[in-house]
C-alpha positions in Angstrom: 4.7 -9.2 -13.2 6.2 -12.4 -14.6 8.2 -11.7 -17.5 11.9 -11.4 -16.5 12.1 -8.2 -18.6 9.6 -6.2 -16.7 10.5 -7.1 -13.4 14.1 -5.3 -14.0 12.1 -2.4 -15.6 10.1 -2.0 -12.8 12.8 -2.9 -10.0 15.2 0.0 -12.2 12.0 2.4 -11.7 11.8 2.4 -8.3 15.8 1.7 -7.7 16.5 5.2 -9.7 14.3 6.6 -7.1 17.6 6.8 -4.8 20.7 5.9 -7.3 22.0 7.4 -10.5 22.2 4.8 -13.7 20.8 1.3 -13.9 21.3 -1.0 -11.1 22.6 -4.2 -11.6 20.4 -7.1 -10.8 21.1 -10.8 -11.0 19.0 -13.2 -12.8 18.3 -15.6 -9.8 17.6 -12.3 -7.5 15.0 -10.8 -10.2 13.5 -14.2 -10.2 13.1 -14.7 -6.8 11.3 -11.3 -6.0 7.9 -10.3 -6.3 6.8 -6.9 -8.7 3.4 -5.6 -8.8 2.2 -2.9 -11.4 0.0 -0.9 -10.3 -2.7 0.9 -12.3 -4.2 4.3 -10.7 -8.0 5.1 -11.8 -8.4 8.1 -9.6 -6.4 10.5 -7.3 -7.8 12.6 -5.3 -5.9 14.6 -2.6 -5.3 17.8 -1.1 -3.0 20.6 -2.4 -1.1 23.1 0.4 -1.5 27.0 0.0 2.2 27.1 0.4 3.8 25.0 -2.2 2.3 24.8 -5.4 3.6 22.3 -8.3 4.6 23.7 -11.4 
């Protein structure tokens, strides 16, 4: 990603992975780190007889 914008988007996404709220970020950090999107086509995987997903 290039646009400013997304990067903080993306960077919130994973950040609210392990803290409450948005985090603040400042403009010369955002622009100095690298974001990739990533688009999944397929998943495949294995599901455990002992926890199910609801």
């Amino acid at each position: 990603m290039t646009d400013h914008l997304d990067k903080v988007r993306g960077l919130n996404l994973i950040m609210k992975q392990y803290v409450e709220g948005e985090w603040p970020m400042a403009a010369a950090h955002v622009a100095g780190t690298r974001v990739w999107k990533l688009l999944i086509e397929s998943i495949t995987g294995k599901q455990s007889e002992d926890h199910f997903c609801s």
